[in-house]
Rosetta silent file (secondary structure, phi, psi, omega in degrees, C-alpha in Angstrom):
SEQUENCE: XXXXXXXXXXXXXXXXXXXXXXXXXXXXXXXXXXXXXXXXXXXXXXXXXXXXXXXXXXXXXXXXXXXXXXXXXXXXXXXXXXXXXXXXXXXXXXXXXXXXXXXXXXXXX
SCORE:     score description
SCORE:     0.000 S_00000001
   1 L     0.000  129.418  154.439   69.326   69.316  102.895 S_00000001
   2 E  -119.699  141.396 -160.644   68.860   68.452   99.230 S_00000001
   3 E  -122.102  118.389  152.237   71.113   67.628   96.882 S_00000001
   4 E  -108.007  143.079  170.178   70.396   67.381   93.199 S_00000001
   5 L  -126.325  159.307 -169.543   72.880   66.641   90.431 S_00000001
   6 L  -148.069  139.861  161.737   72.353   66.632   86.722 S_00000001
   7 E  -108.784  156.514 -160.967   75.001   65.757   83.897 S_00000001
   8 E  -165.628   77.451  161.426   74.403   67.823   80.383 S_00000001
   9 L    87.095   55.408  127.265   76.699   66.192   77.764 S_00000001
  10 L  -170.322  151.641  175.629   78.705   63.322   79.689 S_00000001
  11 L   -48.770  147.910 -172.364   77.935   60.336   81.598 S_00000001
  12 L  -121.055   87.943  178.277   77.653   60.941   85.433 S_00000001
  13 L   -60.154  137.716  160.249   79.705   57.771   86.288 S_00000001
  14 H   -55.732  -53.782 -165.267   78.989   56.441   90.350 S_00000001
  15 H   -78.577  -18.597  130.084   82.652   57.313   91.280 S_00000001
  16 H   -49.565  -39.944  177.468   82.074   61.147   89.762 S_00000001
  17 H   -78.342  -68.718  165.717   78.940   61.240   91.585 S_00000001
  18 H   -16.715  -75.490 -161.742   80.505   60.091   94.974 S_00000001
  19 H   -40.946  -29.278 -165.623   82.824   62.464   94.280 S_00000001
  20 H   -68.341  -40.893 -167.628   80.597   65.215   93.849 S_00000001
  21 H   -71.133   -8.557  173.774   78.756   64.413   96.928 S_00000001
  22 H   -57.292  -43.331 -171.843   82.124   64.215   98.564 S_00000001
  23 H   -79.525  -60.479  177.536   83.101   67.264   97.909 S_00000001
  24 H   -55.565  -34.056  115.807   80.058   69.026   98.412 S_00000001
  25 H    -0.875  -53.972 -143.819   79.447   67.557  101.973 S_00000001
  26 H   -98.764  -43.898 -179.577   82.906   68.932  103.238 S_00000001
  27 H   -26.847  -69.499 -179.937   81.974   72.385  101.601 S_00000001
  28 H   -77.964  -10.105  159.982   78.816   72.864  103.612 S_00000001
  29 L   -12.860  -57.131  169.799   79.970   71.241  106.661 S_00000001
  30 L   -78.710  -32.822  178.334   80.009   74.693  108.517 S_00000001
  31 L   -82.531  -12.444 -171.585   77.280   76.290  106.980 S_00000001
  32 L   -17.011  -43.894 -154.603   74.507   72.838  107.099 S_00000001
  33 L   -91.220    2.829  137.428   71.964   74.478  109.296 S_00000001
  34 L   -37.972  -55.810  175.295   71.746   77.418  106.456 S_00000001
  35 E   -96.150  158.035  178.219   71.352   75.668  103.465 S_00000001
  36 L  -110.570    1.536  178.899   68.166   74.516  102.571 S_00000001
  37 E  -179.695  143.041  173.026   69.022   72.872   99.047 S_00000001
  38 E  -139.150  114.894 -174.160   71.627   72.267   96.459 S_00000001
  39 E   -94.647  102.316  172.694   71.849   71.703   92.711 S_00000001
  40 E   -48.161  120.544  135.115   74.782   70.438   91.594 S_00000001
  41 E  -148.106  158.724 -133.984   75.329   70.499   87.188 S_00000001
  42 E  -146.667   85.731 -129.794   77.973   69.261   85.414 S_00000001
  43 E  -129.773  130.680 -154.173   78.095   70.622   81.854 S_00000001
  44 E  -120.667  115.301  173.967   80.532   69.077   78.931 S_00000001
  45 L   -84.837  -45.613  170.275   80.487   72.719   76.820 S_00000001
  46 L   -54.740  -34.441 -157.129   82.906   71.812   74.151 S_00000001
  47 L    32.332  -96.061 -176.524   81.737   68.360   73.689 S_00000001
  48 L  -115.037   71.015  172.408   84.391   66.653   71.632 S_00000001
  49 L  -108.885  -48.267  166.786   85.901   69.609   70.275 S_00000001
  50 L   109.857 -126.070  168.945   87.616   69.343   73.782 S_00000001
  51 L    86.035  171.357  177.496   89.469   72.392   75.554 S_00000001
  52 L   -78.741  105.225 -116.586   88.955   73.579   79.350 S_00000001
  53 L   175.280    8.814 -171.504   85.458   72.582   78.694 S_00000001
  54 E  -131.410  101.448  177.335   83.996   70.983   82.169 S_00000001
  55 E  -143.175  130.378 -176.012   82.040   72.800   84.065 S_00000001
  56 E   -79.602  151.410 -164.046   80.373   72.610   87.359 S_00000001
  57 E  -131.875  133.516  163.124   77.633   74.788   88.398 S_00000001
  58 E  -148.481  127.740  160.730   76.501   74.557   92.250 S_00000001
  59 E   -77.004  121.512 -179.750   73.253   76.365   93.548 S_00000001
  60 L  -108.553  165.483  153.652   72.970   76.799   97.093 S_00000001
  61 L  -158.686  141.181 -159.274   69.828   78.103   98.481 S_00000001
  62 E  -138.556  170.640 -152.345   69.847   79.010  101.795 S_00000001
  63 L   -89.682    6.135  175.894   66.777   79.595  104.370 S_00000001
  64 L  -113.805    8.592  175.928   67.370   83.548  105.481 S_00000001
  65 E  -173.321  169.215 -175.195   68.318   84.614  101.915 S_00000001
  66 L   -63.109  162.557 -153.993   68.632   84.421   98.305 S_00000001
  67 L   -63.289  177.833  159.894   70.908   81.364   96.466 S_00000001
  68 L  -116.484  138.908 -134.269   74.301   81.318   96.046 S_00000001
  69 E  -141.815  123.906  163.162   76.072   80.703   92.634 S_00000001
  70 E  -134.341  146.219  167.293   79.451   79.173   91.942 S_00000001
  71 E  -123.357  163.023  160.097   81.293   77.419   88.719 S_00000001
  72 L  -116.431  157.890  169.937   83.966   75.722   88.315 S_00000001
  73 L  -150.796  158.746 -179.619   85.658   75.096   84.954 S_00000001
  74 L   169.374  158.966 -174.448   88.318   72.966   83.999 S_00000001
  75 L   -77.356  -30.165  175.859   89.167   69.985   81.184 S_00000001
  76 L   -55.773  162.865 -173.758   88.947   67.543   84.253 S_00000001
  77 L  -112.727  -40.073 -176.629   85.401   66.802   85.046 S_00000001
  78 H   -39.369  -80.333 -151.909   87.282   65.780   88.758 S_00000001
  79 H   -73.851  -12.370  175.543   88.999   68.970   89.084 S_00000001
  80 H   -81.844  -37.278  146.757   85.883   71.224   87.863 S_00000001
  81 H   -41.975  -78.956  179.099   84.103   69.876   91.049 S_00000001
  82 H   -21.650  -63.448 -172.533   87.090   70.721   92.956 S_00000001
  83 H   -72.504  -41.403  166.314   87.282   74.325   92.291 S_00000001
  84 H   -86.504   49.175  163.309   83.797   75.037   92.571 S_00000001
  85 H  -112.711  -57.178 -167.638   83.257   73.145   96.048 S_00000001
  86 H   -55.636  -49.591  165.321   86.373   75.386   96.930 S_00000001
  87 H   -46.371  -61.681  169.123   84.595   78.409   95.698 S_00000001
  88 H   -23.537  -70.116 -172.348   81.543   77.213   97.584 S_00000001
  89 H   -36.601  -67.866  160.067   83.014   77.618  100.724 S_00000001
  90 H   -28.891  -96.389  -49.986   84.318   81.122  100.237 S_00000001
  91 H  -156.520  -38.025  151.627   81.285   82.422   98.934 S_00000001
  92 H   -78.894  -20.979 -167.711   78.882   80.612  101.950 S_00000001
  93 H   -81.993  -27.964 -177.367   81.284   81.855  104.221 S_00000001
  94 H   -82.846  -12.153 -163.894   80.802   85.669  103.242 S_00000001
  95 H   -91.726  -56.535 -148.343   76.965   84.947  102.416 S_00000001
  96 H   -73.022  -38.865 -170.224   76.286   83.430  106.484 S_00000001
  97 H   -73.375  -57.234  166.884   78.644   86.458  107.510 S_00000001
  98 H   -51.364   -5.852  178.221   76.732   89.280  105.946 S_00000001
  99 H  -102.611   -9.435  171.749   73.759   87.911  107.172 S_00000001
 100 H   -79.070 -120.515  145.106   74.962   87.936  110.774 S_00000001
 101 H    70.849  -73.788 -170.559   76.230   91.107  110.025 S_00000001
 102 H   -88.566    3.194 -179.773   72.617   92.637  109.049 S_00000001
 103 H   -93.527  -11.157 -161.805   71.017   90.945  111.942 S_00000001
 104 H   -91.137  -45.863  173.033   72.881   91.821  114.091 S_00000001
 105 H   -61.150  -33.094 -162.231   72.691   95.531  112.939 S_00000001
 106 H   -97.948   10.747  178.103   68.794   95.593  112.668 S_00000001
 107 H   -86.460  -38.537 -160.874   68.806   94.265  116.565 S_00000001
 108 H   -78.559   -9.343 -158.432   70.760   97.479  117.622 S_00000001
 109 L   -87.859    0.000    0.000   68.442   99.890  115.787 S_00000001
């Protein structure tokens, strides 16, 4: 699995990047043998105007079907990671299930 991250209007500090990869790790934990790559960006929108204004982006792509899309937003840069890793989860777990789902269906036909 590969994981890219990109920052787009704030420094991508090592202990923000750990995090990301922290996070993002525990997400895909169940789904691993699925995805085949993930881009991670991390978008300052506001820039110093300030506001809820942080927002994580994470691309899945996974090898039986088309990507998966999540954001997060939030004034934390931390907590914008948070929600979309959280998101993540959901959103592989209904993606891996419909695809069982239609395989399962096109076996019986």
């Amino acid at each position: 699995m590969n994981l890219d991250v990109h920052a787009f209007g704030l420094s991508l500090s090592d202990p923000l990047a750990l995090h990301i990869h922290k996070r993002i790790e525990s997400a895909l934990r169940p789904f691993r043998k699925a995805v085949a790559g993930i881009t991670a960006r991390l978008t300052d929108i506001n820039a110093r105007r300030g506001g809820i204004d942080k927002q994580c982006s994470l691309v899945v792509v996974l090898h039986h079907q088309a990507s998966v899309v999540v954001q997060g937003l939030h004034s934390d840069a931390y907590r914008s990671v948070d929600q979309a890793a959280g998101r993540l989860r959901s959103a592989l777990s209904r993606a891996v299930n419909r695809h069982k789902w239609h395989e399962q269906s096109r076996r019986r036909s």
